[in-house]
C-alpha positions in Angstrom: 11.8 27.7 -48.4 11.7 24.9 -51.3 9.5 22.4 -50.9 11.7 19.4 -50.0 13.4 21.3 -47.2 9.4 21.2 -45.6 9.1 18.0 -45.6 12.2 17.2 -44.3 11.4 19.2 -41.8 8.0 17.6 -41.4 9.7 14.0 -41.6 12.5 15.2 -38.7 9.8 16.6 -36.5 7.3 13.4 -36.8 9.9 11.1 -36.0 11.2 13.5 -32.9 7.2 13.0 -31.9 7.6 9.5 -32.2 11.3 8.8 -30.8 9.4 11.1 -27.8 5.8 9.1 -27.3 7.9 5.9 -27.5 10.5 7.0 -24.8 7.5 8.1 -22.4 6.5 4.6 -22.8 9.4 2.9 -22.0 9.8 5.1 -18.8 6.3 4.6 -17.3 6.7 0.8 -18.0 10.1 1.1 -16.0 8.4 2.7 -13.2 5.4 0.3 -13.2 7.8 -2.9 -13.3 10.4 -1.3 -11.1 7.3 -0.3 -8.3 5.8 -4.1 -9.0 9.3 -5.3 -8.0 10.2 -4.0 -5.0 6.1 -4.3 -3.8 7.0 -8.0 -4.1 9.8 -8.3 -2.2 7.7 -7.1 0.7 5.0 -9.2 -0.1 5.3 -11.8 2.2 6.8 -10.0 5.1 3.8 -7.8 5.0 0.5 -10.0 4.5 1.9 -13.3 6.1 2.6 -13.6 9.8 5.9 -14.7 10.6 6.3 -18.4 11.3 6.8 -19.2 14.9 9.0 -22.0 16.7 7.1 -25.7 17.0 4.9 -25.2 13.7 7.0 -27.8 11.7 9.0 -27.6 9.2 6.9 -25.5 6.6 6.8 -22.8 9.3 3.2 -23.2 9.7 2.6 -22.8 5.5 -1.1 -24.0 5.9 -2.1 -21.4 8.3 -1.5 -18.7 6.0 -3.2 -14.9 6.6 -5.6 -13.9 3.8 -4.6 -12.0 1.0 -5.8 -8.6 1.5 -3.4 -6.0 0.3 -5.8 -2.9 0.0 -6.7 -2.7 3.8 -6.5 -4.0 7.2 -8.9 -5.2 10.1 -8.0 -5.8 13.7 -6.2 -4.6 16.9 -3.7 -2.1 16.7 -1.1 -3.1 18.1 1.4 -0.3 17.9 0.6 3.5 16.6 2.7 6.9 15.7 2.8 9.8 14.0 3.2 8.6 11.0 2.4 4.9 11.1 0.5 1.9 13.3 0.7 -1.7 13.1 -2.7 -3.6 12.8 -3.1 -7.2 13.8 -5.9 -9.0 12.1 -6.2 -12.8 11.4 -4.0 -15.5 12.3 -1.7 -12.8 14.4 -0.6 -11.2 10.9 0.6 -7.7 11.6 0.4 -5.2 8.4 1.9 -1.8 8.7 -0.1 1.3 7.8 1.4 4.4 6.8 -0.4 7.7 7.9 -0.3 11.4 5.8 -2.0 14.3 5.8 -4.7 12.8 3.9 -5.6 9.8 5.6 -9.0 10.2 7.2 -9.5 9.2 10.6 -12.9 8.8 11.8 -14.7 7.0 15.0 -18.7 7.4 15.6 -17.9 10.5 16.7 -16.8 12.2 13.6 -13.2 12.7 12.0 -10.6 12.5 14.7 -7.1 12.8 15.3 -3.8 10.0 14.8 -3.4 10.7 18.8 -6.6 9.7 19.7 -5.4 6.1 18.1 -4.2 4.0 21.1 -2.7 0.5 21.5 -5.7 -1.9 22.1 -8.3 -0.9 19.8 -10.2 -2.5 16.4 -10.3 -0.5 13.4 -10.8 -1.2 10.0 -8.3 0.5 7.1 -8.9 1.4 3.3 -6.1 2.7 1.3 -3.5 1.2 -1.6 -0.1 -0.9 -1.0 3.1 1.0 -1.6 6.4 -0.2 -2.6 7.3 -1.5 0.2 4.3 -3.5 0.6 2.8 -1.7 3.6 -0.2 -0.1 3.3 -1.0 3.6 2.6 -4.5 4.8 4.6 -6.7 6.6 3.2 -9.4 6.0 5.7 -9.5 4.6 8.9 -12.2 3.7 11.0 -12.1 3.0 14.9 -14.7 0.6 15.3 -15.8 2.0 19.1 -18.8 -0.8 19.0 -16.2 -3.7 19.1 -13.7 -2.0 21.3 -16.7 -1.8 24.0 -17.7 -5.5 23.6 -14.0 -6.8 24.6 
């Protein structure tokens, strides 16, 4: 082969590499915006308790939940297969999503999603999906505080 044809060879293939690297780039910020986008649709549904009749005209604005998006503490107040509804401070209810790798512990050791019931405290760890609900990783039935009640 002559020399030129190389490096046009050369020049096609770098800029392939390039059109390539630049395209990954575009789709990973696509898919970080996109998730960031439909997470905040939820966003308020899912950390703020809804506002209730008499609390004004703001809905009750002031008496806000915190902002925790990464986990949950308090009373569940509905559980499944599959999910359970926590409700922590200032009556806000999050919804946790359970998989085959959430950990579910009590004093006792790692335990099963059916020994969950309606009524007791635990305390969640895991990350916010795209629907603004939580996925567990761990949870933890807090036995102490479900004996104190």
């Amino acid at each position: 082969m002559n020399t030129k044809l190389k490096y046009v060879i050369a020049g096609v293939g770098v800029v392939i590499v390039l059109l390539l690297t630049f395209q990954a780039g575009v789709m990973f910020g696509y898919h970080r915006a996109n998730f960031g986008y439909r997470w905040s649709q939820n966003y308020g549904d899912n950390f703020f308790p809804r506002p209730t009749m008499g609390s004004g005209m703001m809905g009750g604005f002031n008496n806000r939940a915190e902002l925790k998006g990464h986990g949950a503490f308090g009373e569940i107040v509905k559980v499944d297969d599959s999910s359970m509804v926590v409700k922590g401070r200032y009556e806000a209810e999050k919804t946790v999503t359970l998989d085959k790798n959430t950990v579910i512990e009590s004093d006792g050791g790692e335990i099963k999603v059916s020994d969950l019931k309606v009524g007791e405290t635990v305390f969640v760890i895991g990350t916010p999906n795209e629907a603004g609900q939580i996925t567990a990783k761990v949870v933890r039935m807090l036995s102490n505080i479900n004996n104190q009640k």
